[in-house]
BABA-808170 format. One record per atom (N, C-alpha, C): x, y, z. Coordinates in steps of 0.2 Angstrom, whole numbers, padded with zeros to 4 digits, always signed. Atoms other than C-alpha are relative to their C-alpha. Example, Ala and Ser with C-alpha at 12.3 -4.5 7.8 and 13.67 -1.06 7.14 Angstrom:
BEGIN
+0004-0006+0000 +0062-0022+0039 +0004+0006+0000 -0004-0006-0001 +0068-0005+0036 -0004+0005+0003 
//
This chain:
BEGIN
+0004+0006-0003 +0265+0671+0305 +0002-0006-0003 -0003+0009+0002 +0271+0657+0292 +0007-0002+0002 -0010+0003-0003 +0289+0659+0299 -0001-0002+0007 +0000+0000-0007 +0284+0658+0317 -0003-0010+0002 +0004+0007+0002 +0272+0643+0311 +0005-0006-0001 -0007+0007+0001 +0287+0632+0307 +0003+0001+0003 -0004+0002-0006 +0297+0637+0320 -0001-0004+0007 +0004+0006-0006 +0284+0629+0332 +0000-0006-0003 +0001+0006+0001 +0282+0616+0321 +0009-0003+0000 -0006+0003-0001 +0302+0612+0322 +0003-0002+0008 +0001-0001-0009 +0302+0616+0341 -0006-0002+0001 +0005+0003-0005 +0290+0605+0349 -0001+0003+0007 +0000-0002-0006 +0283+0611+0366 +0005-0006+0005 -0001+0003-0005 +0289+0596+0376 +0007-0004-0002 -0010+0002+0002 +0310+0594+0369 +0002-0001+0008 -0003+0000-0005 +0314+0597+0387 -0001-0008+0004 +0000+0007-0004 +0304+0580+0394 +0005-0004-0003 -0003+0003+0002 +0309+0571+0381 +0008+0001+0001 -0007+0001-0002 +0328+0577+0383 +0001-0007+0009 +0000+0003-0005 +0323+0569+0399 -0002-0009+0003 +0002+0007+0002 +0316+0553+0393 +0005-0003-0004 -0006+0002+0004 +0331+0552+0383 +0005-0004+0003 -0006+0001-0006 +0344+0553+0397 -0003-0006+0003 +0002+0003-0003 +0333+0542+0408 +0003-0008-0005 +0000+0006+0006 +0332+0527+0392 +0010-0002+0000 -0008+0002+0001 +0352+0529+0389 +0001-0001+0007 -0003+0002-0007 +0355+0527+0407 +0000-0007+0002 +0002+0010-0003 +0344+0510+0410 +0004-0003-0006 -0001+0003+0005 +0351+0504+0393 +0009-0001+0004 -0006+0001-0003 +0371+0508+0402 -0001-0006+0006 -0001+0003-0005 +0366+0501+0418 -0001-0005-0001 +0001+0007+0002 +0359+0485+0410 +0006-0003-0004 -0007+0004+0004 +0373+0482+0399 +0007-0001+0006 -0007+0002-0008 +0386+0485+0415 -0002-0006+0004 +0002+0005-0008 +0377+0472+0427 +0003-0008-0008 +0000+0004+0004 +0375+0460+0408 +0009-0002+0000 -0003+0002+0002 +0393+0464+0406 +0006-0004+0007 -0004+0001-0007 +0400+0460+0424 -0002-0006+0001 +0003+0006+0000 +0390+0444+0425 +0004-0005-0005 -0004+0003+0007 +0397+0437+0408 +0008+0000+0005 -0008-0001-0002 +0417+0442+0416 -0001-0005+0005 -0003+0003-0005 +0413+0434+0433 -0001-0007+0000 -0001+0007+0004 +0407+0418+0425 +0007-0004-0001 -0008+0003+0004 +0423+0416+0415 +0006+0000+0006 -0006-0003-0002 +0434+0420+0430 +0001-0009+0005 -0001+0008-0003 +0430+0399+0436 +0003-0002-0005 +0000+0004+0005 +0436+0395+0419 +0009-0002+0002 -0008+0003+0000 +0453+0384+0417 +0005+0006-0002 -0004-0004+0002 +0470+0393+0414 -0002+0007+0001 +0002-0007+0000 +0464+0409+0423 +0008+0004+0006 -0006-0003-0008 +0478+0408+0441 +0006+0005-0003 -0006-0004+0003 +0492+0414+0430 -0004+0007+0001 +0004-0007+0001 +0482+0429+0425 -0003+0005+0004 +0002-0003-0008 +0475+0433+0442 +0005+0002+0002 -0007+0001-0005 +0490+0432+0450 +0004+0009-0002 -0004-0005+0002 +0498+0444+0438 -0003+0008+0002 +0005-0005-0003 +0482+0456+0440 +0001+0001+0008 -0001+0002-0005 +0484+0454+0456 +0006+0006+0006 -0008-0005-0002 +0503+0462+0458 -0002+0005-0003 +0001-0007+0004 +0497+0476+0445 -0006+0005+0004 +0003-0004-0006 +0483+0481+0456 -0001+0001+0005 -0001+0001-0006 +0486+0476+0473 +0006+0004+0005 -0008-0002-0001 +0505+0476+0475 +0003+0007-0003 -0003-0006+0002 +0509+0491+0466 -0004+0006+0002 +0004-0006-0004 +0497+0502+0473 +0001+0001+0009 -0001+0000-0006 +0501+0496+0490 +0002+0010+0002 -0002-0005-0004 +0513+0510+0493 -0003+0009+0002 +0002-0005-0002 +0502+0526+0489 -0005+0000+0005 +0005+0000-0002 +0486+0518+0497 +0003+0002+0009 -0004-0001-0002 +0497+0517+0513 +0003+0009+0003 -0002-0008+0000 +0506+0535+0511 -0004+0002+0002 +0005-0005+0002 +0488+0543+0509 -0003-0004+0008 +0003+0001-0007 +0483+0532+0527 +0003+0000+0004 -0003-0002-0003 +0496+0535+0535 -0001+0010+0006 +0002-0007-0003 +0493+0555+0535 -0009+0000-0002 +0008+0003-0001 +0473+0551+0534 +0002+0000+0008 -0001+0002-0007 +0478+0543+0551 +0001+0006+0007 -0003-0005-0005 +0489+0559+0559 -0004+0005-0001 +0004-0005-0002 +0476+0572+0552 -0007-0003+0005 +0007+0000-0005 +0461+0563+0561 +0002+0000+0006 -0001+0000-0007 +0471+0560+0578 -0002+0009+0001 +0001-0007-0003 +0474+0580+0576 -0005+0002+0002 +0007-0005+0001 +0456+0586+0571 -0005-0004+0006 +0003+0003-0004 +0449+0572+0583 +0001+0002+0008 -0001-0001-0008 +0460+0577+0599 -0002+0007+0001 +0005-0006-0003 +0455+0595+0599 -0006+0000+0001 +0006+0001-0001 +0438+0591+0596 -0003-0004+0007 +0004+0002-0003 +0437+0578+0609 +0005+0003+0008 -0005-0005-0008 +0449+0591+0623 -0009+0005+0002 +0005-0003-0002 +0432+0602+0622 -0005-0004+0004 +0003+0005-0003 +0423+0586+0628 +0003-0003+0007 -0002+0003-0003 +0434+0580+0640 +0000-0006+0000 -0001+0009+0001 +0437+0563+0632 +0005-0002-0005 -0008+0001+0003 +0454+0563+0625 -0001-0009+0000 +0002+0006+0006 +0452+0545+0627 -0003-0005-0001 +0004+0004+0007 +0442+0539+0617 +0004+0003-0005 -0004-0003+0009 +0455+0546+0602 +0003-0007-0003 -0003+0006+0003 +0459+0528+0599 -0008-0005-0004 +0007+0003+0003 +0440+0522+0597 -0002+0006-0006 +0003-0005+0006 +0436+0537+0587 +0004-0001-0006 -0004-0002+0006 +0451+0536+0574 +0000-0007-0003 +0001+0007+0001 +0449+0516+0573 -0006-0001-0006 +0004-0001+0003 +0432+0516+0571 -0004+0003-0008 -0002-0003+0004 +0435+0530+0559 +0000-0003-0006 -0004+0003+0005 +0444+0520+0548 -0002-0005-0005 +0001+0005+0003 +0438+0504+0548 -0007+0000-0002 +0006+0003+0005 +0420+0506+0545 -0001+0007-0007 +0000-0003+0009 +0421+0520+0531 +0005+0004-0002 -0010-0003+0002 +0439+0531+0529 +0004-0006-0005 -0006+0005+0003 +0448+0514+0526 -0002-0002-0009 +0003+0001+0003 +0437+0506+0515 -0001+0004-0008 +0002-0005+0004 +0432+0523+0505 +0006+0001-0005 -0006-0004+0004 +0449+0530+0501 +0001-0005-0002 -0002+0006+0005 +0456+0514+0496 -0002+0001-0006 +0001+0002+0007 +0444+0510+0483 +0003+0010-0005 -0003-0007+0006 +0447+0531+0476 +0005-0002-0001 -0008+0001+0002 +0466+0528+0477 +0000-0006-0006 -0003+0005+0004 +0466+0512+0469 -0006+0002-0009 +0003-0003+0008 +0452+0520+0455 +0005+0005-0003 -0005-0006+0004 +0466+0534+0452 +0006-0003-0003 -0006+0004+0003 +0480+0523+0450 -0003-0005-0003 +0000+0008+0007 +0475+0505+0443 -0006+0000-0006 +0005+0000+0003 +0458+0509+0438 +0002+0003-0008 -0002-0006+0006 +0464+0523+0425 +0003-0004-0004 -0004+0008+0007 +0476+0510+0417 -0002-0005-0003 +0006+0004+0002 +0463+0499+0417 -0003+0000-0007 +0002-0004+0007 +0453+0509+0405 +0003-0001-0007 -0005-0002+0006 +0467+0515+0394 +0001-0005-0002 -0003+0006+0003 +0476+0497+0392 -0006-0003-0003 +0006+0004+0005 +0460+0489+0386 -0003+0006-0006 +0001-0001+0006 +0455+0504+0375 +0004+0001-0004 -0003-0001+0004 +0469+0505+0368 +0002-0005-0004 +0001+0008+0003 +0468+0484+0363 -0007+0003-0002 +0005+0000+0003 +0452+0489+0357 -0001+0005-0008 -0001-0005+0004 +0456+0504+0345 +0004-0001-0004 -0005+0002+0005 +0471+0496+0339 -0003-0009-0004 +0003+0004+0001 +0460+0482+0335 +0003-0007+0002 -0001+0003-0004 +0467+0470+0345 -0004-0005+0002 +0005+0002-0003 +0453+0464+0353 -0005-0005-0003 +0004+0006+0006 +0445+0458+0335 +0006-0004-0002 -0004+0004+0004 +0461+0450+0332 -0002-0009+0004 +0003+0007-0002 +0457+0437+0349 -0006-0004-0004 +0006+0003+0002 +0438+0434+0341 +0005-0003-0006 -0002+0004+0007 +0447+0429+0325 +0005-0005+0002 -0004+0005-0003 +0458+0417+0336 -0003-0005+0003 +0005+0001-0004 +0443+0412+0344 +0002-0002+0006 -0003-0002-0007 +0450+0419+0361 -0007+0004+0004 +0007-0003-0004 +0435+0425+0372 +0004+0005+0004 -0003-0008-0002 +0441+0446+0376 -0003-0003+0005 +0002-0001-0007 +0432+0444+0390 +0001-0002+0006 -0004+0006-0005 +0437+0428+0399 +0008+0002+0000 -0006-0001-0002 +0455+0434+0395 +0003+0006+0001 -0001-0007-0002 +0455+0451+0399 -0003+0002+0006 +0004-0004-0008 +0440+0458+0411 +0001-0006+0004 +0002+0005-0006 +0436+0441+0420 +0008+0002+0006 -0004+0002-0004 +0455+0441+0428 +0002+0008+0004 +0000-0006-0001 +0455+0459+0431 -0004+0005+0007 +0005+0001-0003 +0438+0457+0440 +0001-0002+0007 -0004+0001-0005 +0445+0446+0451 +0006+0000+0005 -0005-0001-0004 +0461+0452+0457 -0002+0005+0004 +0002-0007-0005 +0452+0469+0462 -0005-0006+0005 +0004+0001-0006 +0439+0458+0474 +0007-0002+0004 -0003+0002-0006 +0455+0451+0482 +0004+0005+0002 -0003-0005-0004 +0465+0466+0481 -0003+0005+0004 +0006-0006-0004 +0453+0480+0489 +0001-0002+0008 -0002+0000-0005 +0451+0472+0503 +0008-0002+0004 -0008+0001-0002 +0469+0466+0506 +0003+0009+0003 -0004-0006-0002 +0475+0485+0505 -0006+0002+0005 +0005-0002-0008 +0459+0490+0516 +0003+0000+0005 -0001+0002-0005 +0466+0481+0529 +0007+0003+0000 -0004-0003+0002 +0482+0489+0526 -0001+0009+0002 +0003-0008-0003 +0474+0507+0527 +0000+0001+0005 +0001+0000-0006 +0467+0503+0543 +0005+0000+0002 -0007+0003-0004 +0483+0495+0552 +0005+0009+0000 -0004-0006+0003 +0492+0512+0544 -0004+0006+0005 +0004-0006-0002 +0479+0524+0549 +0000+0000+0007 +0000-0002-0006 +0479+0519+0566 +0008+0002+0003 -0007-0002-0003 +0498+0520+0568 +0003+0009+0001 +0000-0007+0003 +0496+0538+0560 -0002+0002+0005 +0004-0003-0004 +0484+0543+0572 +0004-0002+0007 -0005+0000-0008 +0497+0536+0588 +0004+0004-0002 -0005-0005+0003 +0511+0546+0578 -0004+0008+0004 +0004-0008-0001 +0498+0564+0581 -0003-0001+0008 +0005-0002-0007 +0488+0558+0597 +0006-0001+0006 -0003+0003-0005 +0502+0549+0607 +0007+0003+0000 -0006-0005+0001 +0520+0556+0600 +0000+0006+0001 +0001-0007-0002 +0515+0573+0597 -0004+0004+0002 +0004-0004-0004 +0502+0579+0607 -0001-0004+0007 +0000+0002-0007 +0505+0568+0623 -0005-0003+0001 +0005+0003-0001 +0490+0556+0623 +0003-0007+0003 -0001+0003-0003 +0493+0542+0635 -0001-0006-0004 -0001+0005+0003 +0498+0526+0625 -0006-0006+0000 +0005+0005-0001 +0491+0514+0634 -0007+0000-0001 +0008+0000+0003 +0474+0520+0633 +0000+0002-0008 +0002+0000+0008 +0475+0523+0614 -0001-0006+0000 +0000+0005+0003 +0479+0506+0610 -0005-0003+0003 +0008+0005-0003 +0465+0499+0623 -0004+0001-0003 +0008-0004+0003 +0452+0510+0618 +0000-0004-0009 +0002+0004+0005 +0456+0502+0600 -0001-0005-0001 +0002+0004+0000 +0456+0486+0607 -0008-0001+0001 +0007+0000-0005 +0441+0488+0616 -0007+0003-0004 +0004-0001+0005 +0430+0496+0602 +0000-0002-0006 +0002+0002+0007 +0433+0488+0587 -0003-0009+0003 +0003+0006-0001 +0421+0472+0585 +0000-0004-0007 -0002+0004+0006 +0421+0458+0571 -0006+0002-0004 +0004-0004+0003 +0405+0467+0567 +0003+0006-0006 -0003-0004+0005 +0414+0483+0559 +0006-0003-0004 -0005+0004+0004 +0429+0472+0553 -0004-0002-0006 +0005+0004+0007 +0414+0463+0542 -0003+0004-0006 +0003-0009+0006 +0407+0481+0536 +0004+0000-0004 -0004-0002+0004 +0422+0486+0530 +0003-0005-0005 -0002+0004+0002 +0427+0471+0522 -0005-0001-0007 +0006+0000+0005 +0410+0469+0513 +0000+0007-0005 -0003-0008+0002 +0413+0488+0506 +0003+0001-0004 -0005+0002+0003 +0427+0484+0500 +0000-0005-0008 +0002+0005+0007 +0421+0470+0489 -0004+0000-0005 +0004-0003+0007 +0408+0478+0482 +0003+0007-0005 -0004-0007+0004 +0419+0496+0476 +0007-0003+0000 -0006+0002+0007 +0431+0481+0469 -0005-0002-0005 +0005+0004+0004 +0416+0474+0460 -0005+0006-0005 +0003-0006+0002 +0410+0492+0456 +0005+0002-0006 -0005-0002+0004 +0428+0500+0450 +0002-0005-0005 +0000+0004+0006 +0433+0485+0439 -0004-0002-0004 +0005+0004+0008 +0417+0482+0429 -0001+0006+0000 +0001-0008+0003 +0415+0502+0426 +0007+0000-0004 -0006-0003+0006 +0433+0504+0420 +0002-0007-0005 -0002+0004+0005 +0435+0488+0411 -0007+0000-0008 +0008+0000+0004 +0415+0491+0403 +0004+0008-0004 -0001-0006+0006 +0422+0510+0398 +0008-0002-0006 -0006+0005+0005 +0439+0502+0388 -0003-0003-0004 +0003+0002+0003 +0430+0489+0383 -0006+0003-0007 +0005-0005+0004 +0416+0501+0373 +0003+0006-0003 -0004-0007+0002 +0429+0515+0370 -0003+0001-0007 +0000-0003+0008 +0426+0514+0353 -0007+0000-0002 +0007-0001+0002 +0407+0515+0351 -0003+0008+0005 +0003-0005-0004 +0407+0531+0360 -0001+0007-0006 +0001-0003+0005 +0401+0546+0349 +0000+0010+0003 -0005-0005+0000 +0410+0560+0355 +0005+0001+0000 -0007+0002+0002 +0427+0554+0350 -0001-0007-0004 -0001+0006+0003 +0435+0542+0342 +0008-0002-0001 -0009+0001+0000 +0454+0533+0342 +0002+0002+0006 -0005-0001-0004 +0466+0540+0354 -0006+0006+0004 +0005-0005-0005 +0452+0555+0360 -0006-0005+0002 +0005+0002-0005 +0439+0541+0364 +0003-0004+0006 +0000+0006-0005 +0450+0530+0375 +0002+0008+0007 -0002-0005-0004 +0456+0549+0385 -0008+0001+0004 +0006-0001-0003 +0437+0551+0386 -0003-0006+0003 +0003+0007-0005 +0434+0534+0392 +0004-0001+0007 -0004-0003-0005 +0448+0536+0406 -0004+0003+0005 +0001-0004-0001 +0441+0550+0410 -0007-0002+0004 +0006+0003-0002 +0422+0543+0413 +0001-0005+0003 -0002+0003-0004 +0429+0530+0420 -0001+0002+0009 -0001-0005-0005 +0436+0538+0434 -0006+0003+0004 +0005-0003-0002 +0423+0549+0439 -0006-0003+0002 +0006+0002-0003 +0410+0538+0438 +0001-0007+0005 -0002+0004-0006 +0419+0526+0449 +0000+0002+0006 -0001-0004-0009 +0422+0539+0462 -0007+0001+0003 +0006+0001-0004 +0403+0543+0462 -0004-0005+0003 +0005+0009-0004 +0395+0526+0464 +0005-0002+0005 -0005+0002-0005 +0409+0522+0476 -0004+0004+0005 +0003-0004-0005 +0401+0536+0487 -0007-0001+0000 +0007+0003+0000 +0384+0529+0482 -0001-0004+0003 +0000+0006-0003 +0387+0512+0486 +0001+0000+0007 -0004+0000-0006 +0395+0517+0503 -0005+0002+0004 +0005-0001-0002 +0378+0525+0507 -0006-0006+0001 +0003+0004-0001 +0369+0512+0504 +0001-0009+0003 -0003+0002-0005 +0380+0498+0511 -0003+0002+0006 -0002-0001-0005 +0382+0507+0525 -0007+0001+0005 +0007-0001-0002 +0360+0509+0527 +0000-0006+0002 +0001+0005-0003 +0360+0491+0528 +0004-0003+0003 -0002+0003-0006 +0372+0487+0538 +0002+0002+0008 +0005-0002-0006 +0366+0497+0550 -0004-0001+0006 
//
């Protein structure tokens, strides 16, 4: 009975809420430090001596991505024409396979994959290059130069993802459609001319605005996630050195693809 007695009193009934009041508290504490730390970056990014730095960010996340995002909406484009023409042959509306794959594209395909692709390539590097200035102590070398990490690091980072995102979007789009005449028009016989109408004739400056908007917030999302898990790598307490910036990478990533499919839900509610 005295054994059982202390093991109640070690184990409390209620570990489980509180595991749950735990999780809750650590979350609002992340979220708040993410929006504090996104706000701080987008300040500094009016600051003097930023162009150079943008520019370069810029090439790194924009231009060298270009070619997968591209590659990946190209055949994006030829499997929707496929999986879209048989579905609309049961219907008897072949064509419409120009407003459907358009559509498609440009208000959630384009937008979506982009930000993942550009979170698999640039994002990822993102991460690692900052935590690994952080870890090699690098980071306290600028403060001791009284160099603001922030302004010279995230801000320009920040903002080449809001210019780049939408630049490749619109890219995806233009690609994906071409894909989709490659499978509806080349290989399966769909009459040209009505593809291309049907794209003219259904796209409106209304979805052009969605996807553009989309776009700017999952660049505003994936570069203050991966430059916030970098920057923090080393406060993380299930590694430390070269295994915490793997683990911040790593969280990065994943937490960028989820809220990318959160945010796209909720976007997509209000603009509706």
């Amino acid at each position: 009975m005295e054994k059982a007695g202390k093991e109640f009193i070690k184990k409390p009934p209620f570990t489980f809420f509180q595991k749950i009041g735990q999780g809750t508290i650590r979350f609002i504490n992340t979220l708040g430090g993410i929006t504090i730390f996104f706000f701080l970056s987008f300040i500094n990014i009016f600051r003097r001596k930023q162009i150079r730095e943008i520019i370069n960010q810029v090439y790194y996340i924009g231009a060298t991505s270009s070619l997968i995002v591209m590659l990946v909406a190209l055949f994006t484009g030829m499997v929707l024409g496929l999986q879209l023409f048989y579905t609309l042959v049961k219907f008897g509306s072949v064509g419409a396979l120009g407003s459907a794959i358009s559509l498609s594209l440009i208000r959630e395909l384009g937008p979506v994959l982009t930000a993942i692709m550009i979170t698999a390539r640039a994002g990822s590097a993102m991460t690692a290059e900052i935590g690994i200035l952080r870890i090699s102590e690098q980071i306290d070398a600028l403060y001791t130069m009284r160099i603001n990490p922030v302004r010279y690091l995230i801000s320009p980072r920040i903002a080449a993802s809001i210019v780049s995102f939408p630049l490749l979007t619109s890219f995806f789009d233009i690609v994906g459609m071409i894909g989709g005449y490659i499978t509806g028009v080349i290989l399966l016989g769909t009459n040209g001319g009505t593809y291309l109408y049907r794209i003219q004739a259904s796209i409106n400056m209304v979805d052009v605005r969605g996807g553009f908007i989309k776009s700017i917030v999952f660049a505003i999302i994936v570069s203050t996630i991966c430059c916030y898990q970098g920057y923090y790598c080393h406060t993380r307490s299930d590694g430390y050195g070269a295994k915490a910036v793997g683990l911040a990478t790593i969280s990065a990533v994943v937490l960028s693809c989820v809220m990318i499919l959160i945010a796209d839900y909720v976007v997509t509610s209000f603009l509706m």
